[in-house]
C-alpha positions in Angstrom: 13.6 -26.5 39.2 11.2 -23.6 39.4 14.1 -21.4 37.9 14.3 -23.5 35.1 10.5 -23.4 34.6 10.5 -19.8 34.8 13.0 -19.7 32.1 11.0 -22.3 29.8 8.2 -19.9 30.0 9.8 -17.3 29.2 11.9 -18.9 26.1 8.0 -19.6 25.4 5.9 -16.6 25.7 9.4 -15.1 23.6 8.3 -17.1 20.6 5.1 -15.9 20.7 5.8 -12.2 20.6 4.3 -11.3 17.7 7.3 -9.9 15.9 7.6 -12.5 13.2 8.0 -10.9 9.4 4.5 -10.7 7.6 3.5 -13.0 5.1 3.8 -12.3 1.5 1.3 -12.4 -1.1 0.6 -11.2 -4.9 -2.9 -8.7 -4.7 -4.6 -8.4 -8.4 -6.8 -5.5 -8.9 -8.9 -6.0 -11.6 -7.3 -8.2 -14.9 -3.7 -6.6 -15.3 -2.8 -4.6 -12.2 -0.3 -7.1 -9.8 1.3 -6.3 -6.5 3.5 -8.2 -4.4 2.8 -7.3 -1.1 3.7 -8.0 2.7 0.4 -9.4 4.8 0.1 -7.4 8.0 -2.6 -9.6 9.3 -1.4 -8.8 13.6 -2.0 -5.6 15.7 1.2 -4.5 15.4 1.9 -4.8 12.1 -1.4 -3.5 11.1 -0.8 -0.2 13.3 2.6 -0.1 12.1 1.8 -0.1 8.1 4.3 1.5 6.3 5.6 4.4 8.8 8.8 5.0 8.4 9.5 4.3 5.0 11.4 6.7 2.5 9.9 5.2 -0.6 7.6 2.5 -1.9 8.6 0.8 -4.9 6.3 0.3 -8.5 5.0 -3.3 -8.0 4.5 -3.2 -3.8 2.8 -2.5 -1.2 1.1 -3.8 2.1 -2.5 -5.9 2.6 -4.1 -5.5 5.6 -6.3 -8.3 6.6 -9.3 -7.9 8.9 -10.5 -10.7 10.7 -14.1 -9.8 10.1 -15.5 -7.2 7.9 -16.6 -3.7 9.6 -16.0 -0.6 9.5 -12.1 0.5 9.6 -9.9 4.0 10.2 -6.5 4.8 9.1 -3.7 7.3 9.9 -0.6 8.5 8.0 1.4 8.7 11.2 4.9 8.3 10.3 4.7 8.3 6.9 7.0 10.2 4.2 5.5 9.3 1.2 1.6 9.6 -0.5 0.1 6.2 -1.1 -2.8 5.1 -2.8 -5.2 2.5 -0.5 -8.1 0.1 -1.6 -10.6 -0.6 0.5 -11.9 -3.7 0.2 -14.6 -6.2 1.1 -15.8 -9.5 -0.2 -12.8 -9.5 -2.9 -13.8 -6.4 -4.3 -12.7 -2.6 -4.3 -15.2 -0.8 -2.3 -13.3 2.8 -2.7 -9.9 4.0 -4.0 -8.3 7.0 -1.8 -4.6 8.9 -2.6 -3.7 9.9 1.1 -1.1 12.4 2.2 2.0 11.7 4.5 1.7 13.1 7.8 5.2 13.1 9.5 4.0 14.2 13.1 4.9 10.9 15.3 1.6 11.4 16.8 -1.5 10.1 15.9 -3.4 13.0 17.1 -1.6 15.5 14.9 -2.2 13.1 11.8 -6.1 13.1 9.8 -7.7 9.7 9.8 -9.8 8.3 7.4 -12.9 5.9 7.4 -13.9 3.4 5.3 -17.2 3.8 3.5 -18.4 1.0 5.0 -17.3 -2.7 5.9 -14.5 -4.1 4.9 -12.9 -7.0 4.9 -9.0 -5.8 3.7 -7.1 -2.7 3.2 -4.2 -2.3 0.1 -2.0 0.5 0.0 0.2 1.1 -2.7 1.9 3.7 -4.1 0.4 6.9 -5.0 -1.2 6.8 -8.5 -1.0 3.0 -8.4 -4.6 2.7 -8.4 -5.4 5.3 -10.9 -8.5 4.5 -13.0 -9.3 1.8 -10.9 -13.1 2.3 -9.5 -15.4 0.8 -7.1 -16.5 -2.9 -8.1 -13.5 -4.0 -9.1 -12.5 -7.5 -8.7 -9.4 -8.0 -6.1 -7.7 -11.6 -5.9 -5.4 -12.7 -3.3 -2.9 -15.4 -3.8 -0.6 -16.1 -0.8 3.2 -17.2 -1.6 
């Protein structure tokens, strides 16, 4: 009886892992600019971003939810390619940033960068994605 507990629990805590896919949603910047993105909205997926990939297709990218809006940090650990990221708070672009890929597997040998202030989200795109775009800009989510 207390074995098949155990394994209840188990079978349990399992479906709670946190390793379910993100959510997908379409990000607007500004009237014309549309990306469909996955929505890394847990720990993991948040400090796993986009390491690892080879290439980030015209049209996509990754939203990063915050629960409340503060001041953030990124890292490029991982990554191969350049992307461009929006910072963003109260559904609009506080700063647009091009960052380099760092491929050390370690955080510490990777740059970080802050936010310039509070915010809310996080987009990243690819590089030159964002060009033009400035601070002020209005950003609409629309889950699928």
């Amino acid at each position: 009886m207390a074995l098949t507990a155990l394994a209840l629990t188990i079978i349990a805590l399992t479906g709670c892992s946190g390793d379910t896919a993100p959510r997908a949603a379409t990000v607007t910047v500004g009237e014309d600019r549309e990306f469909q993105v996955d929505v890394a909205d847990t720990p993991q997926q948040q400090s796993e971003g986009l390491s690892g990939r080879q290439d980030l297709p015209a049209g996509t990218g990754l939203l990063i939810t915050f629960e409340s809006g503060k001041e953030r940090e990124v890292w490029m650990v991982g990554m191969e390619i350049p992307i461009d990221i929006a910072w963003i708070a109260d559904g609009r672009v506080v700063q647009i940033s091009t960052l380099d890929p760092c491929t050390e597997n370690r955080q510490s040998l990777c740059p970080r960068w802050k936010s310039p202030g509070a915010v809310d989200a996080l987009l990243e795109v690819p590089a030159d994605a964002l060009n033009g775009i400035t601070p002020g800009t209005p950003v609409s989510i629309r889950e699928e």
